[in-house]
Structure formats: structure tokens, C-alpha cells
C-alpha positions, 0 to 999 in steps of 0.5 A, spaced: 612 562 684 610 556 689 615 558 694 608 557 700 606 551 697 612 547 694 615 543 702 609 547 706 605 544 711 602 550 714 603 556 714 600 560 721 596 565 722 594 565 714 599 563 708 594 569 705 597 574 710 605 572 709 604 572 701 600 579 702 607 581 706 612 578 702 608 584 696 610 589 700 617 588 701 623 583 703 621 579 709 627 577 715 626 570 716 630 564 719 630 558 722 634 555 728 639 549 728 642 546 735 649 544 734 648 537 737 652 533 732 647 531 729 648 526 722 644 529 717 640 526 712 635 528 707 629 529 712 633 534 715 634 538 707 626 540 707 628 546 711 634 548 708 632 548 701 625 551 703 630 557 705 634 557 700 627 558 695 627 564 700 634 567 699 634 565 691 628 570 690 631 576 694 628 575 702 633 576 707 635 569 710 638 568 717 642 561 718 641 560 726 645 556 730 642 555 737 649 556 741 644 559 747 638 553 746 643 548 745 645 549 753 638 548 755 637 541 757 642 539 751 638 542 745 631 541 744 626 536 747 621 536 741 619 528 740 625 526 745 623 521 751 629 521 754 634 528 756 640 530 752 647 530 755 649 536 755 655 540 751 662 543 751 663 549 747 670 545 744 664 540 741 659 546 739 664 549 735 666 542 732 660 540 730 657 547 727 664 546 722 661 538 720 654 541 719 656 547 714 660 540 710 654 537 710 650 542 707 654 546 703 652 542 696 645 546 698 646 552 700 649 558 697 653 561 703 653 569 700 645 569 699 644 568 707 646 571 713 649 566 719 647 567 727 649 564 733 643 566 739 648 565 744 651 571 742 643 575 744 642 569 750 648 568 754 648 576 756 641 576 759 640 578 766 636 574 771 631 581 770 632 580 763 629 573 763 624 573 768 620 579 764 621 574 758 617 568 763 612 573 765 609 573 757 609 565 758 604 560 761 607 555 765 601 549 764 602 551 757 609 548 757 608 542 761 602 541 756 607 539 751 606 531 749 613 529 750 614 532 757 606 528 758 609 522 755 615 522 760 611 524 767 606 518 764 613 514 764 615 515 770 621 518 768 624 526 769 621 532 765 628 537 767 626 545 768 632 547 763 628 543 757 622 547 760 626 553 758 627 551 751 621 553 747 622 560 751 629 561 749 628 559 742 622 564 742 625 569 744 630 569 738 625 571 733 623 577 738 632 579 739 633 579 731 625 582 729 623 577 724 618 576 720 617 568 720 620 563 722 622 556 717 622 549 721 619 542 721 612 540 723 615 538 730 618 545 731 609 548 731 609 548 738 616 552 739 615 557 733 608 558 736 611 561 742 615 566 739 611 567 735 606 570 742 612 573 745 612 577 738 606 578 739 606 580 747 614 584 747 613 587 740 606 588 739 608 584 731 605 580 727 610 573 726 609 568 721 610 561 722 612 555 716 612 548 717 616 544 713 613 537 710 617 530 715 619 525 710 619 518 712 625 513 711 627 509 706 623 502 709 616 507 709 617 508 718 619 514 721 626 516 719 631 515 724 638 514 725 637 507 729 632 504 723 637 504 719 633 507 714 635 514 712 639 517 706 644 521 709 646 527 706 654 525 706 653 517 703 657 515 697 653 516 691 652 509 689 650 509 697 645 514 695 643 511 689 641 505 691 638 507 698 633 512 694 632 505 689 629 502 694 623 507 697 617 504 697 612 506 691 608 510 695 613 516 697 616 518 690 612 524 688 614 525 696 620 525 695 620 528 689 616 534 690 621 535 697 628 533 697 630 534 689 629 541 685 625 538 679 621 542 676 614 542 680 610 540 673 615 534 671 614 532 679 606 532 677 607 528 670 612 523 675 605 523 679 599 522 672 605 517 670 605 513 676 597 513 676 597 511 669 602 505 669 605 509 663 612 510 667 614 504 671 616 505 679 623 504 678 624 509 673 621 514 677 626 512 683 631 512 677 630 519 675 629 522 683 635 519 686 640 521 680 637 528 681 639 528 689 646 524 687 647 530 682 645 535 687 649 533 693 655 531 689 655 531 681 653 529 675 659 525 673 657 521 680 650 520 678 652 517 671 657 513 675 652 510 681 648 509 676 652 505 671 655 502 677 647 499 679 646 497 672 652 493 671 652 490 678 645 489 681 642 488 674 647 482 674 645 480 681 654 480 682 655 484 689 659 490 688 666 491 691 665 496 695 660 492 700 660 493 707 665 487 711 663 483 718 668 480 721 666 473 725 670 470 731 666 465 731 665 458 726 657 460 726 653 466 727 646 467 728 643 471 722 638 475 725 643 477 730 648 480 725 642 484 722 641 487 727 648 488 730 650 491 723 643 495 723 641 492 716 635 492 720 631 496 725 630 490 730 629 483 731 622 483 730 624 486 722 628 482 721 623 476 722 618 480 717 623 481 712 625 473 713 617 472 712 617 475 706 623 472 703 626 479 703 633 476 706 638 471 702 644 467 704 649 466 697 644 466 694 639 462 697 632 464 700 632 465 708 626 461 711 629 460 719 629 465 724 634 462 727 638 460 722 645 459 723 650 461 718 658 460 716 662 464 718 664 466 711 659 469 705 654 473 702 648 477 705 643 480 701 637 484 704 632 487 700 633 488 693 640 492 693 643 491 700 649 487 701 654 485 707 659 480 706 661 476 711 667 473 713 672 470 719 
């Protein structure tokens, strides 16, 4: 009932005019994934689980991997400000193989149907794809805010990545779609097939945007940061991680990476607002929910006896990760940030202000303290990494 609302941003031309179609008759819609080897975490599970409502209620579903795209420049550019290195065929089937791993806790595989591009844009003749070009503008793909970024930088915008958004629009015109599924980042692609629809087929393609979630810490989500929930962590990683969202982004998280009803997201939300349910029986219920999805019940319960009988008790669980010390010392601020407990120095320099960080158990107050070789660091609430030489 809330298939255009529920992990919705937009929905382009008009969300009236998809739903007015989608009571005709079953809509043919997909959404595009490179095969760059990408580790997934629960931002990148907002699309798979906004199709997989799709195919549930009966529309007819197309998982696409760009094995064409993926050629372009390495994979799409979207908000990237370096190039991609490029990839051999060996890795692209590889890493289509770990991507199906990583998402089969969420997708049912006989309701969908799966593609690869390449096997539509590899074949194309120059004649073939310059009539695609001959439908796009130049100065509208050079538009782009992350080619303008890198000429501002001073560094190279390679034409292959000015190909990408073609190439990609052009899969909606080869299999004869009705709409298109992807993040807020993709809007600039799925617009351009949208028009190339528009100029090849004389057909109407609609377009869904799917909400980004922020990472674990409340900034942007990134591998780098060290903040993300990564759809193959262990449960009582998982667990722990989603304990340690900021309050701010429960119902977010919620509302777009569990499959609670909506009505018990909005009485998470009311219960939040009235102080009638506490924050951290809220990220409770949210991360059993996730951890029961993407493994088990039987592994919920056990992250979360786990957390009550070792966190709740202050003990280090046993499980912790190790860091091995060469040295008689070492720079504390220099392991956070080599082990990625913390996105930067700068980081880790806020966390040791706001008295975030402890060393066996003790406060940390220096910036540049130095510590043995051998002990126990704690970050945040439920973070801990064990030292020793």
C-alpha cells in the first residue's frame, strides 16, 4: 500500500502518474548495479529492498549488471572525484558472484529477473552509437557537478566517463522499461534515459529515487569513515554498530532498511517524541530487526544476549579485534586511525575532547598520548580493539 512512499525520494515526472499506470497493468522496471567489487553496506540495501516491494506485489523486475557501463571509465563517476581503474572480465564475473552473496538474505531470486548490459552494448556499431549521441547534448553532460569539481581541481574529466550517463540511458531504451529505481546520486543518470526514451521511443519513463542514509557516526556513509554496517558483518557486529546510531536517525533507519510495519515505525516515532520509549530500546528493536533479516532470529537473540551480558557489564567481548605493536609505545591517535576506528585524525581529536575514547578503562585526555604496548581501547560505547605486542 505504500510502495511510492515507503524508501521514496522522488519520483519523476509525477508520482500520480506512475501509480495511475501501475493500475493499468504490471510495470517493467529495473535498476543498474556495476560489478566494481563493491563491499555492501546497508545504504546500498534501500534499492534492493524498494524493488523487491515491487516484485512482491506482482511487477516484473529486472536486476541489471552493467557488464557494458562497467567498461566506461571503470564504472559510474556519480560523486566520485578521482577515475576508476578499469577491469578485466575475470574480475566482473567475480565480483557479480560476491554481490548476489551479499544480497541474497533480501532478495527472493525466482520473483526477479537478471540482465547484464553488456550483452545489448558491447554489440553496437559506431553507426549504432553515434545515433544514440546524436539525442544527447554535449554541455549538458559536462554540466555534471563532479566533471565541474575536477576541472575546478585542475584534474582530468576522461571522455569514456562522459559516455556513462549515455550508455546507462540507453539500457532503459534497450529493454523498454517503464521506470527506473536508484539512489538520489543516480537522478542525473536515470533523467538521461529517461529523455533518450523519450526521443528513441516516443515513451514515457518514469523515474524513483531512493532516500541515502547516513553512516553510523551521522556523516556521510563511506568505506573510508569507518562508519558503515556492512550487510556481511557478524551479527553481533551488526548489532553493536546499529546501537551506536545517533538518535536523530532511528526512524530513518527504520522506515528504510527494516521491514517493520510503517505503523510500528510511526509509533517508534510518537514514542521517541513523547519520551515514552527510551533511544536505546528504539536501536534495540531496529538492529534485531536488521540482524534477523540479513541472518537469523537465532542470531539476534544471541547478539543480543551477547551485548547484555558484555557490554552492559563493561567486559571486552572476546571477540574483539587485535592490533599488533612492534614498538615498546605507540601513538594512540596513530592507531585510530591506522586501524580505522576513526575517520581522521581530526576525529579522533573531537572523540578525545568529548571524553569518547578510554585506555584500560581510563579517560583519555591527550592528544598525543603514548601508550603500551599491551591493553584495551575502547571507542564510543560498544567499540573495542585490543592491543598487544
Amino acid at each position: 500500500k505504500d510502495i511510492l512512499t515507503r524508501r521514496v525520494a522522488k519520483v519523476l515526472p509525477t508520482r500520480a502518474g506512475l501509480e495511475k499506470l501501475m493500475g493499468k497493468r504490471k510495470i517493467h522496471l529495473y535498476q543498474g548495479f556495476d560489478p566494481t567489487g563493491m563491499k555492501l553496506h546497508l545504504g546500498h540495501s534501500v534499492g534492493i529492498r524498494k524493488l523487491m516491494d515491487f516484485a512482491r506485489a506482482g511487477h516484473e523486475v529486472i536486476f541489471l549488471f552493467g557488464t557494458g557501463t562497467v567498461l566506461a571509465g571503470g564504472g559510474d563517476p556519480s560523486d566520485r572525484d578521482t577515475v576508476r581503474k578499469m577491469i578485466t572480465q575475470e574480475e566482473i564475473n567475480e565480483n557479480i558472484k560476491d554481490w548476489k552473496n551479499q544480497v541474497s538474505a533480501l532478495v527472493d531470486w525466482d520473483l526477479v529477473t537478471i540482465k547484464q548490459n553488456g550483452d545489448w552494448l558491447l554489440p553496437l556499431t559506431l553507426e549504432e552509437i553515434l545515433t544514440i549521441a546524436s539525442n544527447i547534448s554535449a554541455v549538458q553532460l559536462f554540466k555534471r557537478e563532479m566533471f565541474q569539481r575536477r576541472i575546478d581541481n585542475g584534474d582530468t574529466v576522461w571522455l569514456a566517463e562522459t559516455l556513462y550517463p549515455m550508455l546507462q540511458g540507453y539500457d532503459s531504451v534497450a529493454m523498454d522499461v517503464d521506470l527506473e529505481i536508484g539512489g538520489t546520486d543516480q537522478e542525473f543518470n536515470m533523467l538521461v534515459g529517461r529523455d533518450l526514451m523519450k526521443k528513441m521511443k516516443s515513451k514515457e519513463k518514469y523515474v524513483l529515487t531512493t532516500p541515502m542514509i547516513l553512516g553510523t557516526d551521522g556523516k556521510q556513509m563511506s568505506k573510508s569513515s569507518g562508519n558503515c554496517v556492512w550487510l556481511n558483518d557478524t551479527p553481533r557486529d551488526m548489532y553493536a554498530k546499529l546501537l551506536q546510531v545517533p538518535d536523530d536517525q532511528i526512524v530513518t533507519y527504520m522506515d528504510l532498511v527494516t521491514d517493520l510495519e510503517t505503523e510500528r515505525v510511526k509509533e517508534v516515532e510518537e514514542g521517541l517524541k513523547s519520551g515514552s520509549i527510551h533511544p536505546l530500546d528504539a536501536k534495540k528493536e531496529l538492529a534485531a530487526a536488521v540482524v534477523t533479516q540479513l541472518h537469523s532470529v537465532k542470531d539476534a537473540e544471541e547478539a543480543k544476549s551477547e551485548f547484555a551480558n558484555t557490554f552492559n557489564k563493561g567486559a571486552v567481548p572476546e571477540d574483539a579485534p587485535t592490533y599488533k605493536v612492534e614498538a615498546d609505545s605507540v601513538n594512540l591517535v596513530d592507531v585510530l586511525t591506522e586501524t580505522k576506528m576513526v575517520a581522521s585524525r581530526s576525529d579522533a581529536r573531537r572523540l578525545i575532547e568529548q571524553g569518547g575514547i578510554e585506555w584500560n578503562g581510563e579517560k583519555v585526555k591527550e592528544e598525543n598520548l603514548l601508550v603500551d604496548s599491551s591493553g584495551i581501547l575502547k571507542v564510543g560505547k560498544f567499540r573495542f580493539l585490543k592491543l598487544e605486542k
